[in-house]
C-alpha positions in Angstrom: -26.8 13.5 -24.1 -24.8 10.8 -25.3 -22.0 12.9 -26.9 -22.1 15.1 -24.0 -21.2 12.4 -22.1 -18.1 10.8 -23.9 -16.9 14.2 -24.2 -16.8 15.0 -20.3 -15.6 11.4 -20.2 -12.7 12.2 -22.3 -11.6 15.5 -20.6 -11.7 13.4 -17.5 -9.3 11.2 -19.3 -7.5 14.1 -20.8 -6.6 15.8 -17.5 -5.8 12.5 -14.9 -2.4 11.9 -15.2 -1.4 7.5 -14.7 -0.4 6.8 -11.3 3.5 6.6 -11.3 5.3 3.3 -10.7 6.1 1.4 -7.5 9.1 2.1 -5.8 10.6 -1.2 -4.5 13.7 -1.5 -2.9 14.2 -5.4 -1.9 16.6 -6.1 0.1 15.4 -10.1 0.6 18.2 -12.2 2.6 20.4 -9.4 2.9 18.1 -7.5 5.3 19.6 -10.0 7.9 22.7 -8.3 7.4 23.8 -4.9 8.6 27.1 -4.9 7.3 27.9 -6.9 3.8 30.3 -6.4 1.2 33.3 -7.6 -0.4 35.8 -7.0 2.9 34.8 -5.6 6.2 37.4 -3.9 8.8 36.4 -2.2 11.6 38.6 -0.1 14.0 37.3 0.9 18.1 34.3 -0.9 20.0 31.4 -0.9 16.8 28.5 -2.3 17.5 26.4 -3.7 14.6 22.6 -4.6 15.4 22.1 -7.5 12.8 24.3 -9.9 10.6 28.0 -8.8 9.3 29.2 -10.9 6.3 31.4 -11.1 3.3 31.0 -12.9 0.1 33.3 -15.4 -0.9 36.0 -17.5 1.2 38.4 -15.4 -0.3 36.7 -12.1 1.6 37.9 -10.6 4.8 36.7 -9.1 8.3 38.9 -7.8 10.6 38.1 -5.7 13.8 35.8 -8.0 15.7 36.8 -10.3 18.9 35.7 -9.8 22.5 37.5 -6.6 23.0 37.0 -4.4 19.2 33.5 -4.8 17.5 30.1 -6.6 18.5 27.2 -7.8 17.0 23.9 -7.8 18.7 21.1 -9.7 17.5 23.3 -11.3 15.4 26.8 -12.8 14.2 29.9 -12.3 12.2 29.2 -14.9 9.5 32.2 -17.0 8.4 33.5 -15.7 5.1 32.3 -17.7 2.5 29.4 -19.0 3.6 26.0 -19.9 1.7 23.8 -17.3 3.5 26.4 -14.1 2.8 26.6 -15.2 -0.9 23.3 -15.5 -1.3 22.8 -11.9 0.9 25.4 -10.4 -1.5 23.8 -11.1 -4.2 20.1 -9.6 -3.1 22.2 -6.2 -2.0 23.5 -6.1 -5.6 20.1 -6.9 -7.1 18.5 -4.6 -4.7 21.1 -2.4 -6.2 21.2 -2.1 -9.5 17.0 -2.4 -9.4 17.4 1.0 -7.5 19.8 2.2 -9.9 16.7 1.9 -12.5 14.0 3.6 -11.1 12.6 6.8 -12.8 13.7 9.9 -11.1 10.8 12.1 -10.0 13.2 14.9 -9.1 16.9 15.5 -10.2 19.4 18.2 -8.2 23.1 19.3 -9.2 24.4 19.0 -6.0 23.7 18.3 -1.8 25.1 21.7 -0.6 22.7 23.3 1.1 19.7 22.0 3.3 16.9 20.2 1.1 13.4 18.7 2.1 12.6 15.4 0.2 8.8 14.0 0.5 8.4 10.3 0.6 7.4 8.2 -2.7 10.1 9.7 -5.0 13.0 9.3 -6.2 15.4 11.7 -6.1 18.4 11.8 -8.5 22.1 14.3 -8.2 23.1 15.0 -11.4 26.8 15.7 -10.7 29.6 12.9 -10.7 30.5 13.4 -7.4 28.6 15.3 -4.5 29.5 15.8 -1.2 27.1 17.9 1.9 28.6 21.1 3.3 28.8 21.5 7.6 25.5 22.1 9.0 23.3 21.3 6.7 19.7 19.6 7.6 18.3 17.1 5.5 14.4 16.6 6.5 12.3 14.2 5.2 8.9 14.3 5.1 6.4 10.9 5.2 3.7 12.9 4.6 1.8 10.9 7.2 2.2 7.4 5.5 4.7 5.7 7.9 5.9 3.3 4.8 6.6 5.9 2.9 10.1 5.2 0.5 12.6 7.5 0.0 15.3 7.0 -2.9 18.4 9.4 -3.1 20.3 8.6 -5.7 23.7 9.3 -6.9 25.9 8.3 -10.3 29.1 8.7 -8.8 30.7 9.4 -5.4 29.0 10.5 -2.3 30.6 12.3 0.5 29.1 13.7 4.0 31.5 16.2 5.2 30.8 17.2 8.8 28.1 18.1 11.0 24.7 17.6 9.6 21.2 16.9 10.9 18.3 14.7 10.0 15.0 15.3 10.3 12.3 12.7 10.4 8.9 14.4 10.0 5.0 13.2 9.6 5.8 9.7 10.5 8.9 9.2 8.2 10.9 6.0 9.2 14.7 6.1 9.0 14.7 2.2 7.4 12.5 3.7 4.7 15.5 6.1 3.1 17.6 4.3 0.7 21.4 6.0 -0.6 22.0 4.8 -3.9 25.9 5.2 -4.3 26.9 5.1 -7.9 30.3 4.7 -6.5 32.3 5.1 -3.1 30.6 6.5 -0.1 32.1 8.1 2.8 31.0 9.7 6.0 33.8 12.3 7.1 33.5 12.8 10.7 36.6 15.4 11.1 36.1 17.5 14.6 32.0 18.0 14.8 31.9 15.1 17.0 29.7 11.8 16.5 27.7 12.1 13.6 23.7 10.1 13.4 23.2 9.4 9.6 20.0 8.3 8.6 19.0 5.4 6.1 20.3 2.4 4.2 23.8 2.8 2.8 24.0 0.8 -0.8 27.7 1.7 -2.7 28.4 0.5 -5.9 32.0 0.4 -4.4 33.5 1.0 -1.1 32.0 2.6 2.3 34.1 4.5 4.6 33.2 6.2 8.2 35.8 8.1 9.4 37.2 8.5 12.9 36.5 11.0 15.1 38.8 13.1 17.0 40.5 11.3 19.1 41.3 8.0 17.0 39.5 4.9 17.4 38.1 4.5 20.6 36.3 7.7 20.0 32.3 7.4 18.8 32.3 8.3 15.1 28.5 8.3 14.6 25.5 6.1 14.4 24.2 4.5 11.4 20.5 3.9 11.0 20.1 1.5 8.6 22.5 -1.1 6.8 25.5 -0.4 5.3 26.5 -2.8 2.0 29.2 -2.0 -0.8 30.4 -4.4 -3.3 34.0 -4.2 -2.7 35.8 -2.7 0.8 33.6 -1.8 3.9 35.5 0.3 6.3 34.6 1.4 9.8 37.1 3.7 10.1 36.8 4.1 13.9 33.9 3.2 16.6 30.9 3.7 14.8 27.3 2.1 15.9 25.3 0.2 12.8 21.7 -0.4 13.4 20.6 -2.4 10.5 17.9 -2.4 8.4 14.7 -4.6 7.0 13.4 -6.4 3.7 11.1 -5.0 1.5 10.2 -1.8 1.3 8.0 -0.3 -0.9 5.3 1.9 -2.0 2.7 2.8 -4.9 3.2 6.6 -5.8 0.4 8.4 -7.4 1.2 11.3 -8.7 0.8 14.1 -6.8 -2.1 15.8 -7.9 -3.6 12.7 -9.6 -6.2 12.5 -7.2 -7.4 16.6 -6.8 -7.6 16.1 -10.4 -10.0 12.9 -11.1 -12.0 14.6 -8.0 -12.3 18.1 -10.4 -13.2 15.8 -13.4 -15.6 14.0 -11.2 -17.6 17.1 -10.2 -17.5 18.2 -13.6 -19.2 15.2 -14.7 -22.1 15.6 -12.0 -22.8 18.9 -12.8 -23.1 18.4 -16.1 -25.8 15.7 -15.8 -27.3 17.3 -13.1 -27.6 20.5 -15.8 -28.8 18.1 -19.0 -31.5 16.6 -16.1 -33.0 19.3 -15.8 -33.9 20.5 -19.6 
């Protein structure tokens, strides 16, 4: 019985993958910000929910005074300052932490309409990618409301025209994370205002284009916070609606746990059977 028993044991063992690492994307003081990077300009009547800062003296922001952009809930920090430094240096953290997950799904290319589930990682292989008009992105919490979502990209990232989000089985908007490799741009053109889901984090520049009609013209709202390390461009009026701290998540793998319940049953059934004799 003995024997038996280690070797049901073992194919237990044998058959129950490890549960896959967290995914943690921590943001810390920079989660007070909603925008941050290395220069910030802004063109038309933005308004940004949250903090908008710079890092270092030397660092610029232009675009915001009583009659371009606003800040609600929060302030345009002077350049410079202690709390943007140190909220700099989280984002690029938070960055390059994100930048070392494992994939747990890898694509060529963000042309046609995809459905990502939450607690993954998901990787485009090509330099540069870029979404084609009327595309939908949906995203799918699976009914866990803190559910993360990592899309990841080596190089350059570019949305072209409309395209729609949608948030499904509790999936939060703060809980999707864009890992730019390098510049990312939102490309308004003629669709008209554009809502763009998630937290923006470039390892360059951000750009959102204008919208028809120039700068006093909605381009789109943001939701999430948008960081890059070097220029951070609001390219016309475009609404920001910040983001949080911490988010993250322990992500079994997906059939870890039909798999220990198989090996489970197994087990009983086997004793139950030697019980018997």
């Amino acid at each position: 019985m003995r024997n038996g028993l280690i070797w049901v044991a073992m194919t237990v063992a044998a058959v129950v993958p490890a549960f896959g690492a967290p995914i943690l994307v921590d943001l810390r003081t920079a989660s007070s910000f909603t925008l941050l990077g290395g220069t910030i300009s802004n063109t038309g009547t933005s308004v940004i929910t949250g903090n908008v800062g710079v890092i270092n003296a030397s660092g610029t922001i232009t675009g915001f005074n009583s009659s371009a952009g606003t800040t609600v809930g929060g302030s345009v920090i002077a350049p410079g300052a202690t709390s943007s430094n140190n909220a700099y240096i989280d984002f690029v953290n938070a960055f390059n932490a994100a930048m070392l997950l494992p994939s747990t799904q890898t694509y060529s290319d963000l042309s046609m309409s995809r459905t990502f589930l939450g607690n993954n990682v998901y990787t485009f292989g090509q330099a540069n990618i870029s979404t084609t008009t009327g595309i939908n992105l949906t995203f799918d919490a699976q009914n866990d409301p803190n559910a993360i979502f990592v899309i990841r990209t080596g190089g350059a990232f570019t949305a072209n025209g409309a395209l729609t989000f949608t948030l499904q089985n509790q999936a939060q908007a703060n809980n999707i994370f864009w890992i730019i490799g390098t510049i990312a741009t939102i490309s308004v053109g003629s669709s008209g205002p554009i809502t763009f889901d998630g937290n923006i984090l470039a390892g360059q520049s951000f750009t959102m284009s204008a919208a028809a009609g120039g700068s006093g013209t909605l381009a789109g709202t943001i939701n999430g916070c948008v960081f890059a390390e070097t220029a951070n461009t609001l390219a016309g009026t475009t609404n920001v609606n910040g983001c949080r701290g911490t988010a993250a998540a322990a992500v079994p793998e997906p059939t870890t746990l039909s798999m220990l319940g198989g090996g489970l049953l197994v087990l009983g059934m086997w004793r139950r059977k030697t019980t018997r004799r």
